[in-house]
C-alpha positions as CSV (number, residue, x, y, z in Angstrom):
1,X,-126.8,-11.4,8.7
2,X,-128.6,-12.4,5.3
3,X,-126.4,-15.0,3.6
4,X,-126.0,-13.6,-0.3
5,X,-127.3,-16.6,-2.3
6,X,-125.0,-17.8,-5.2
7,X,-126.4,-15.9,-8.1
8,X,-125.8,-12.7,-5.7
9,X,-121.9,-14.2,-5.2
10,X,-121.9,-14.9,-9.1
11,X,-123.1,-11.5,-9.8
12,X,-120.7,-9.2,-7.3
13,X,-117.4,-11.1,-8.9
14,X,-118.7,-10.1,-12.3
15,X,-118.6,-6.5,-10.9
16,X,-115.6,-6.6,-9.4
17,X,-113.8,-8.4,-12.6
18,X,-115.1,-5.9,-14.7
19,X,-114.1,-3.1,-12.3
20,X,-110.3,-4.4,-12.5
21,X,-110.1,-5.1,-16.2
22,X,-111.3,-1.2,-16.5
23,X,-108.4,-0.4,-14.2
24,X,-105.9,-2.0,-16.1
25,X,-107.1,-0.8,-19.6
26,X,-107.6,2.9,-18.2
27,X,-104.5,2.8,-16.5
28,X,-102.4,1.6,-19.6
29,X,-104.1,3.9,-22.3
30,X,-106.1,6.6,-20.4
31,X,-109.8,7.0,-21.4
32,X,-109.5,7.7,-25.0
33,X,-107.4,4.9,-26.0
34,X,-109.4,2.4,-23.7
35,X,-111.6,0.2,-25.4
36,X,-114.9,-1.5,-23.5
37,X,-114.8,-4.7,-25.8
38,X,-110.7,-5.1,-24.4
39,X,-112.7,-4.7,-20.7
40,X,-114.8,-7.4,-21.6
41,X,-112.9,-9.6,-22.4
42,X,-110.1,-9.1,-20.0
43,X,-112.7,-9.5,-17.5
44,X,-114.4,-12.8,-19.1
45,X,-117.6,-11.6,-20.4
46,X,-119.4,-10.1,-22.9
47,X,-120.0,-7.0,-24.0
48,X,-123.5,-6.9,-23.7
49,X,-123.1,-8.1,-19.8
50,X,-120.4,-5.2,-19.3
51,X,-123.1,-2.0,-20.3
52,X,-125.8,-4.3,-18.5
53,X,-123.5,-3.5,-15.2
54,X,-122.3,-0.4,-15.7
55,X,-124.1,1.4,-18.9
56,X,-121.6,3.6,-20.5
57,X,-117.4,3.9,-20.5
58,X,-117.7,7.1,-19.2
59,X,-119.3,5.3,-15.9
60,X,-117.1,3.0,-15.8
61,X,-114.1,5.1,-15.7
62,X,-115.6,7.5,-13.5
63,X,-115.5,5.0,-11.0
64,X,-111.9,3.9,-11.3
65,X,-111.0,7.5,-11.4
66,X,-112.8,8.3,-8.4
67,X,-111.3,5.4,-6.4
68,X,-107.6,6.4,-8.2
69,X,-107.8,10.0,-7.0
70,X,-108.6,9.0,-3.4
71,X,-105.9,6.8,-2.9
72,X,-103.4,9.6,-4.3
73,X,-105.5,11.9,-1.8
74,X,-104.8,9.5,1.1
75,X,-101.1,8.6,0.3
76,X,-100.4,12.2,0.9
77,X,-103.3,13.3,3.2
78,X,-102.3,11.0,6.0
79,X,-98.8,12.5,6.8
80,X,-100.5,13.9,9.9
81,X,-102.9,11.5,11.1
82,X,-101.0,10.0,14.5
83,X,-101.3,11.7,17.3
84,X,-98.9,10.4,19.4
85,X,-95.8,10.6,16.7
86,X,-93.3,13.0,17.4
87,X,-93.1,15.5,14.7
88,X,-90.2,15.1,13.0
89,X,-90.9,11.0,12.9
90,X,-94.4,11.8,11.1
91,X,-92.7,13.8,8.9
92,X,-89.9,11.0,8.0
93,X,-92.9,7.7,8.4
94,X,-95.0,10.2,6.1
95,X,-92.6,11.1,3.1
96,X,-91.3,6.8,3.3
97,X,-94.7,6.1,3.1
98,X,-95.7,8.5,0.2
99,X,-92.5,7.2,-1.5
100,X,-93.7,3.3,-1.4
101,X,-97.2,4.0,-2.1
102,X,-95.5,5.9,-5.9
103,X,-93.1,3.1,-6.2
104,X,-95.9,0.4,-6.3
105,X,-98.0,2.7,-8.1
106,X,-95.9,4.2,-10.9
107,X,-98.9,4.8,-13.3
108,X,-101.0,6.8,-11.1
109,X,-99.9,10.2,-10.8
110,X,-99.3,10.7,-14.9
111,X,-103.0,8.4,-15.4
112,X,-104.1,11.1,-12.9
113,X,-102.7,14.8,-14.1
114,X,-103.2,13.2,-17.9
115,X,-107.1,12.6,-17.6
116,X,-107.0,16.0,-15.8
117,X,-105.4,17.5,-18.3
118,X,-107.3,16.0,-21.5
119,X,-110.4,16.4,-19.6
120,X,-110.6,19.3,-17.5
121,X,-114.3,18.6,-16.8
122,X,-112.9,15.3,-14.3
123,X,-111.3,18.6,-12.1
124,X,-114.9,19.0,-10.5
125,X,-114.6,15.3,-9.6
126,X,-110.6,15.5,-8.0
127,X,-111.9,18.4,-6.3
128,X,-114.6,17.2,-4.6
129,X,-112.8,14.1,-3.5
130,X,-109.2,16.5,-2.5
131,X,-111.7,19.0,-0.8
132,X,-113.5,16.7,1.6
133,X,-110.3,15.8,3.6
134,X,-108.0,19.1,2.7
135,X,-109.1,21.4,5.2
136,X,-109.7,19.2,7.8
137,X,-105.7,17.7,7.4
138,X,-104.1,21.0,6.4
139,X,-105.4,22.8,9.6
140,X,-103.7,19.3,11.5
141,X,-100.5,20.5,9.9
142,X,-100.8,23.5,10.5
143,X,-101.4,23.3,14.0
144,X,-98.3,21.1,14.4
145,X,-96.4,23.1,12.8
146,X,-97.0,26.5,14.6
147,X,-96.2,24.3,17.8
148,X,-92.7,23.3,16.1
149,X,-92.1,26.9,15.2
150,X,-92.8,28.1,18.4
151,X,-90.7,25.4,20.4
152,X,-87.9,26.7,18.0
153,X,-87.6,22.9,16.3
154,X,-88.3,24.1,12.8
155,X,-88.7,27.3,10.3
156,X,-92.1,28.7,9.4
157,X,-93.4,26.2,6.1
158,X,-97.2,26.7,4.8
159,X,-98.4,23.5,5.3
160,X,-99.3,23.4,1.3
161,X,-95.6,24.0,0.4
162,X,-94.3,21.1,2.7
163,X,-96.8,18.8,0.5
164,X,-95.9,20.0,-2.6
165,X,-92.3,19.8,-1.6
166,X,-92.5,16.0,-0.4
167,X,-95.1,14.9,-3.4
168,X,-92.7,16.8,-6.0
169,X,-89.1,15.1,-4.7
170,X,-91.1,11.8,-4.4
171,X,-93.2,11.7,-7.6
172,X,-90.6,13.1,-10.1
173,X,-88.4,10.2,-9.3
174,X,-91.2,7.5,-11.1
175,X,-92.8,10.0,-13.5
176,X,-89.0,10.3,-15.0
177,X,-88.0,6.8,-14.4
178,X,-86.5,6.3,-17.8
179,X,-84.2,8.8,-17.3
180,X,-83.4,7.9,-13.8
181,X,-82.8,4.6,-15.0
182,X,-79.7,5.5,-17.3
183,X,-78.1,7.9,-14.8
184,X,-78.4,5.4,-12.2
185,X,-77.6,2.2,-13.5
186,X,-73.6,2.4,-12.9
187,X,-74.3,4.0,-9.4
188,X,-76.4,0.6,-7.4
189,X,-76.5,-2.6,-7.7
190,X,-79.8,-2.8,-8.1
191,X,-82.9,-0.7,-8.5
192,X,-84.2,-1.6,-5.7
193,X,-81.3,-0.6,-3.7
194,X,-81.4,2.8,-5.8
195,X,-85.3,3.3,-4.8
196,X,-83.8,2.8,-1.5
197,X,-81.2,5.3,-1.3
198,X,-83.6,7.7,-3.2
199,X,-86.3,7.7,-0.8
200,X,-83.4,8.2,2.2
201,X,-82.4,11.5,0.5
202,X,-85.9,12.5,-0.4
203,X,-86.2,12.5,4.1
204,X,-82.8,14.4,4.5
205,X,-83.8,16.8,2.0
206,X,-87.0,17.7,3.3
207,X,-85.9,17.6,7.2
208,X,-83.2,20.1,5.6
209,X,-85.5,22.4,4.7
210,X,-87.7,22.6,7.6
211,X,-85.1,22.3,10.4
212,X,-84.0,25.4,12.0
């Protein structure tokens, strides 16, 4: 293996710092608002140095979008990917896990359906990065779940509408947190204990529907 020489070390962390101070800019104001001279200096250099590694905004948030979109992809996309789980336990692991991945990434879904929605040119971009593991995970699903149906463990769901269902329950709970903070506040002692209790319900509520 070739050892990267200092200025090669020097060079990559510049990337990198960059590529988080985007993050956080995009993230906070979307790609309107963001400014490339906030980047640079969030990221500790200049301004020049930031087009130098990346050439326009519009690259630069590309990337962050791209890599933003596939780890909403995978948060939801993996629900089926252990073999050796029993059904109803991938379910349940899959909706907690969904749930966690939200709560530690509150931002992403709106930064997501926002830049979507002011740019509608970016949906060529979420589709090619939904369609390259959609298939190949909705026919897992489906598969498991005609074997469900047919044991007589659960009703007939579209694998689609079990998605939606779990990503709906799961993401409206951040995406109205404000809200959800005032009705809850006299309810748990803490919020954590209400995220809890949230995610809990979120599992009976989905095994409810798709139990027979």
């Amino acid at each position: 293996m070739v050892k990267k020489s200092g200025t090669e070390e020097k060079e990559k962390s510049k990337e990198i710092a960059i590529l988080e101070a985007a993050e956080q800019e995009f993230m906070e104001k979307g790609f309107e608002a963001a400014k490339t001279t906030k980047i640079a200096s969030l990221a500790g250099v200049t301004h020049a140095m930031l087009h130098y590694y990346y050439r326009t905004k519009e690259n630069l948030f590309n990337m962050v979008f791209d890599k933003k979109v596939s780890l909403l992809k995978d948060s939801i996309f993996s629900l089926f990917d252990n073999p050796d789980m029993p059904f109803f336990d991938k379910v349940r692991v899959g909706i907690e896990a969904h749930f966690d991945f939200i709560k530690n990434n509150p931002q992403l879904p709106r930064f997501v359906i926002n830049e979507l929605i002011y740019k509608p040119k970016r949906m060529k971009i979420f589709e090619g990065i939904i369609k390259k593991v959609a298939a190949n995970a909705l026919e897992k699903m489906s598969l498991e779940i005609d074997k469900e149906v047919k044991k007589g463990t659960i009703i007939p769901i579209d694998p689609v509408t079990l998605l939606l269902d779990i990503a709906s329950l799961n993401i409206f709970v951040f995406a109205a947190l404000p809200i959800v903070r005032i009705l809850a506040a006299d309810k748990y002692e803490s919020e954590e204990a209400f995220f809890e209790a949230r995610k809990k319900e979120n599992v009976e509520i989905i095994m409810r529907r798709i139990k027979k």
